[in-house]
N, CA, C and O of each residue as an XYZ file, in Angstrom:
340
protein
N     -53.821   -137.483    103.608
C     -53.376   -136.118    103.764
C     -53.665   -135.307    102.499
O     -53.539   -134.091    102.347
N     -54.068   -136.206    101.643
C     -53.683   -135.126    100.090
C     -55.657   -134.537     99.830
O     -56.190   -133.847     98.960
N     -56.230   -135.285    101.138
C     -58.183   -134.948    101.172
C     -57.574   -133.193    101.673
O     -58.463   -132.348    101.569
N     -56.704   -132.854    101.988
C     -56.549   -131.285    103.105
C     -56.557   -130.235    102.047
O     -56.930   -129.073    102.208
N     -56.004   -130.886    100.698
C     -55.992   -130.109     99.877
C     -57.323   -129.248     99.580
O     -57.445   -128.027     99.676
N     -58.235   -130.147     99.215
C     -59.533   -129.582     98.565
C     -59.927   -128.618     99.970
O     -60.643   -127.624     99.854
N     -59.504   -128.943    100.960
C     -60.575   -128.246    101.956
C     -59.742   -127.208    102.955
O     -60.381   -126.541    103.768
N     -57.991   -127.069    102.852
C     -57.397   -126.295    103.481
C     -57.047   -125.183    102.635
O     -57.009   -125.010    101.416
N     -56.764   -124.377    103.807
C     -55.714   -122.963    103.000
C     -54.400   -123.700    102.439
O     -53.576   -124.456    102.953
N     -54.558   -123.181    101.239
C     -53.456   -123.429    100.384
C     -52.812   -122.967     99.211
O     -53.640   -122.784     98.318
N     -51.696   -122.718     98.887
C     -51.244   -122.461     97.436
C     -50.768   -123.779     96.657
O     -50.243   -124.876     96.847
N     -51.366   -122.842     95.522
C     -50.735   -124.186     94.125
C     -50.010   -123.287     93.386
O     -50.335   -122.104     93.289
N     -48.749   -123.924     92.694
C     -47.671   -123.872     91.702
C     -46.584   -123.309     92.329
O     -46.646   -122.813     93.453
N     -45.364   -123.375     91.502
C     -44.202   -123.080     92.321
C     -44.444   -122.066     92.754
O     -44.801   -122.046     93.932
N     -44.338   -120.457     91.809
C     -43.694   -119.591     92.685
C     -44.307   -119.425     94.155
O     -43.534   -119.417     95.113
N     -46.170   -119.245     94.411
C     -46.347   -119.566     95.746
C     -46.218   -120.528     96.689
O     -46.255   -120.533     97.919
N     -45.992   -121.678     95.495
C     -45.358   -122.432     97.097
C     -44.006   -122.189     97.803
O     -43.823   -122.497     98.981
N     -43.149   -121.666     97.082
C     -41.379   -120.865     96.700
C     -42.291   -120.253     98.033
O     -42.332   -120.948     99.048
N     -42.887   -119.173     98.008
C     -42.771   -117.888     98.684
C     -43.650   -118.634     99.739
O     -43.703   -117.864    100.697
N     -44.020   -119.218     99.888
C     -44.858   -119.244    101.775
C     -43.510   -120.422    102.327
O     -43.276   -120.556    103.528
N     -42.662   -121.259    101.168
C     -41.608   -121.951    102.144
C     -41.119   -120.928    102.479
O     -41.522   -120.725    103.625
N     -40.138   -119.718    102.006
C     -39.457   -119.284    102.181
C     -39.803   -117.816    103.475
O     -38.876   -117.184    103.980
N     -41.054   -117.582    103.738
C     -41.620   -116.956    104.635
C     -42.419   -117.914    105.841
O     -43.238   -117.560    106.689
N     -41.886   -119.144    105.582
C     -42.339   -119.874    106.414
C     -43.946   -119.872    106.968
O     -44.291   -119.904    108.149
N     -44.640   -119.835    106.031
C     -46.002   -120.181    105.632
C     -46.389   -121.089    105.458
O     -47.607   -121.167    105.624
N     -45.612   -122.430    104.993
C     -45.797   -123.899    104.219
C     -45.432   -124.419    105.727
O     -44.535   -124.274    106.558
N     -46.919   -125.252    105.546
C     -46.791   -126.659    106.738
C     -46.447   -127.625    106.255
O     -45.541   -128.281    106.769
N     -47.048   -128.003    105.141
C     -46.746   -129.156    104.228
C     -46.182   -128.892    102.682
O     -46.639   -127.817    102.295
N     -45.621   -129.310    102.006
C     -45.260   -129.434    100.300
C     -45.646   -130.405     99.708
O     -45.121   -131.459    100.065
N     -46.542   -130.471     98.748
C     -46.566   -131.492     97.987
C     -46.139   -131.651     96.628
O     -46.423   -130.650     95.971
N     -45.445   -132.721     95.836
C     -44.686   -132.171     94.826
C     -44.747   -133.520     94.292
O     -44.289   -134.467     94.931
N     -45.468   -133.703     92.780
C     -45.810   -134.594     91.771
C     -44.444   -134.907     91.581
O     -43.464   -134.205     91.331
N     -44.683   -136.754     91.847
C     -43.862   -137.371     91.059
C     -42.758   -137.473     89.476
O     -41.699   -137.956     89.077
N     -44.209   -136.434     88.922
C     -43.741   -136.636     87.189
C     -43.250   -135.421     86.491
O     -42.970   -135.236     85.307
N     -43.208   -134.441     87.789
C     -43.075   -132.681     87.625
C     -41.427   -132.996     87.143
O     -40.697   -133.857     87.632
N     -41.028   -131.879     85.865
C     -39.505   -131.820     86.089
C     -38.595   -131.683     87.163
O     -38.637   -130.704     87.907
N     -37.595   -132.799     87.321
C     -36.674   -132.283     88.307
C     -36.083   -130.848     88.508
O     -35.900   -130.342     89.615
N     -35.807   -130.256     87.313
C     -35.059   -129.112     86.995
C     -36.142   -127.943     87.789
O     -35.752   -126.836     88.163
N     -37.682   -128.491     87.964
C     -38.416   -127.792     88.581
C     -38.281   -127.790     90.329
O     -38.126   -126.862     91.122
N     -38.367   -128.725     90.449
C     -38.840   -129.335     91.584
C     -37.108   -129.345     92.808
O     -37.304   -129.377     94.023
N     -35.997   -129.324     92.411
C     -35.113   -129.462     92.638
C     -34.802   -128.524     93.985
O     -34.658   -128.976     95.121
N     -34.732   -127.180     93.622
C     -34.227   -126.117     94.506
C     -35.700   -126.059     95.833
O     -35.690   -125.334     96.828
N     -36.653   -126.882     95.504
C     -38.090   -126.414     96.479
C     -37.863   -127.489     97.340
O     -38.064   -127.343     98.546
N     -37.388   -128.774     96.784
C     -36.924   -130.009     97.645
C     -35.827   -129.310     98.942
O     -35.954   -129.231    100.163
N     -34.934   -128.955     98.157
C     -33.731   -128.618     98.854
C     -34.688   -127.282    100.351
O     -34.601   -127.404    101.573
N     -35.156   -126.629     99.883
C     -35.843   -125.290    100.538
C     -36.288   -126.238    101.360
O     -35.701   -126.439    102.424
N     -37.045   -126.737    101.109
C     -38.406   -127.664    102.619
C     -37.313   -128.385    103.462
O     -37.314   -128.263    104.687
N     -36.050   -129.401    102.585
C     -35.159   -130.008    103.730
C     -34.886   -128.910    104.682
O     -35.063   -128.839    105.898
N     -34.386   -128.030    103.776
C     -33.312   -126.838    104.682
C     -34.459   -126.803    105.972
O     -34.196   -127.244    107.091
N     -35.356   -126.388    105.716
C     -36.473   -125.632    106.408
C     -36.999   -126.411    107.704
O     -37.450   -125.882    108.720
N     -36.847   -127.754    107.458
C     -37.980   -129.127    108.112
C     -38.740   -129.107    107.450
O     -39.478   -130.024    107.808
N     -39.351   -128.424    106.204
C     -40.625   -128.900    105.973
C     -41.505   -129.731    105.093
O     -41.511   -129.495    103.885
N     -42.355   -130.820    105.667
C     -42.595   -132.267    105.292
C     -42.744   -132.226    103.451
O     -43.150   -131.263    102.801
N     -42.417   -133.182    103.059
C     -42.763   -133.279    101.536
C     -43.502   -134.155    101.316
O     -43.243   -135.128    102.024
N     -44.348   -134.305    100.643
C     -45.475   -135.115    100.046
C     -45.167   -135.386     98.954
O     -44.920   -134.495     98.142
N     -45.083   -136.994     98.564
C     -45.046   -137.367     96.688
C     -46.560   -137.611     96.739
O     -47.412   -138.053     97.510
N     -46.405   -136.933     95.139
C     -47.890   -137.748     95.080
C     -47.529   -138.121     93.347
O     -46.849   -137.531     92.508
N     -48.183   -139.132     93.317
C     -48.056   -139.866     91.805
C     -47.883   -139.186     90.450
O     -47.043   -139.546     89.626
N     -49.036   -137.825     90.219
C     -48.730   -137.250     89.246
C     -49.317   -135.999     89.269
O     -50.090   -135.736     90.191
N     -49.022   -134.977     88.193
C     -49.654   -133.910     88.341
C     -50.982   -133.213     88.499
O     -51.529   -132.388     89.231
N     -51.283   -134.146     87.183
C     -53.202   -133.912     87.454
C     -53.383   -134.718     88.440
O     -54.398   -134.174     88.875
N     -53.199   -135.635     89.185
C     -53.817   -135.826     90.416
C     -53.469   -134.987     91.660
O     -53.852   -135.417     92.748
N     -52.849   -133.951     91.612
C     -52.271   -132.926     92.534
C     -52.988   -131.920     91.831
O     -53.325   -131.167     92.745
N     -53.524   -131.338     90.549
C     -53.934   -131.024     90.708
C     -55.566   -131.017     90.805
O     -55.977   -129.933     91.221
N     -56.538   -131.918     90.535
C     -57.390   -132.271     91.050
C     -57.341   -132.161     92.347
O     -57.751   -131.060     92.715
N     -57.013   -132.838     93.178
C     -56.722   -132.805     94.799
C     -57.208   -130.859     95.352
O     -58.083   -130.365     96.063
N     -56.165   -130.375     94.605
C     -56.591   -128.773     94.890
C     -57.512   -127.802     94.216
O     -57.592   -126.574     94.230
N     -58.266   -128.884     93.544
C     -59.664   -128.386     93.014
C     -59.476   -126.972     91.918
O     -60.210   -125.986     91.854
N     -58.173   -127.290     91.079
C     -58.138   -126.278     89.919
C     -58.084   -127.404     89.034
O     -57.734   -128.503     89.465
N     -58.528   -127.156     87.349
C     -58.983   -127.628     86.159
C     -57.846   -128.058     85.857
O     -58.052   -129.239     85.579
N     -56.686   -127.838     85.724
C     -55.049   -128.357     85.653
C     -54.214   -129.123     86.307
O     -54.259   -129.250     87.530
N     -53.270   -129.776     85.463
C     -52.336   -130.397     86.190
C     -51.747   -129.357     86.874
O     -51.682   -128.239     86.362
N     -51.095   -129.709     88.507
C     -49.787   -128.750     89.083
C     -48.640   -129.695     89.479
O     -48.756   -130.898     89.714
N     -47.642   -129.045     89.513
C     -46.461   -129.789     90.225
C     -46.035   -129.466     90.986
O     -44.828   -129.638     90.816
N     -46.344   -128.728     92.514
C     -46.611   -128.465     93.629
C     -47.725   -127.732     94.044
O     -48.469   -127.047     93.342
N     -47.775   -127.941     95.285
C     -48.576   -126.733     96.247
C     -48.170   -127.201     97.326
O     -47.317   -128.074     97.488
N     -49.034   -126.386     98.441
C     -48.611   -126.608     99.580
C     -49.669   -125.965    100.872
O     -50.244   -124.880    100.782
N     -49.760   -126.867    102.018
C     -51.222   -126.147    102.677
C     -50.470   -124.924    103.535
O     -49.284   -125.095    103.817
N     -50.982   -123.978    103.857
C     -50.428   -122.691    104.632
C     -51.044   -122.964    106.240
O     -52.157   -123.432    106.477
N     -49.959   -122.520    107.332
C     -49.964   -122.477    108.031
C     -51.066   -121.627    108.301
O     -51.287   -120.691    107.532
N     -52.191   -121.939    109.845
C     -52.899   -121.335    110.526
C     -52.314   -119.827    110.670
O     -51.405   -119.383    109.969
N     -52.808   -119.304    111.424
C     -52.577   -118.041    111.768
C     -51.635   -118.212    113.348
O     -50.520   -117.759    113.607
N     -52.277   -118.778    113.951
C     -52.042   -119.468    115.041
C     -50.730   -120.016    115.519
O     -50.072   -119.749    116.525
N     -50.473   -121.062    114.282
C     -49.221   -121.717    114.467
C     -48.205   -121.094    113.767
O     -47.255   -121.816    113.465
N     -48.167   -119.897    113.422
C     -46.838   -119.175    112.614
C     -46.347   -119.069    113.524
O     -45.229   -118.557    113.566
């Protein structure tokens, strides 16, 4: 699932991933293992609230590699079709 990255619609870093959970844009979340909790905490809670799936993935630079920017991230998330909103 984490190949959808490089090739789907998607946002990386909190605040857009914050704003497509919270407009219900986010199909999926993915959220590095090694990211601060203090970060990662309230976006966990958002996707439970929400249903929406969470993805660990091991670490940051491999999340962010995955989404094909030069940096580590500690989330993103793929955006819903147009279709399925």
């Amino acid at each position: 699932m984490l190949d959808m990255l490089s090739t789907g619609n998607k946002y990386v870093g909190l605040n857009q991933t914050t704003r497509a959970v919270e407009s219900d844009k986010a199909k999926v979340v993915y959220i590095a293992n090694d990211a601060e909790e203090r970060i990662t905490t309230k976006l966990r809670t958002l996707c439970n609230n929400k249903s929406i799936q969470v993805v660990n993935i091991d670490t940051m630079l491999e999340l962010g590699k995955a989404c094909g920017v030069g940096i580590a991230t500690a989330v993103a998330c793929l955006v819903k079709e147009n279709s399925e909103q």
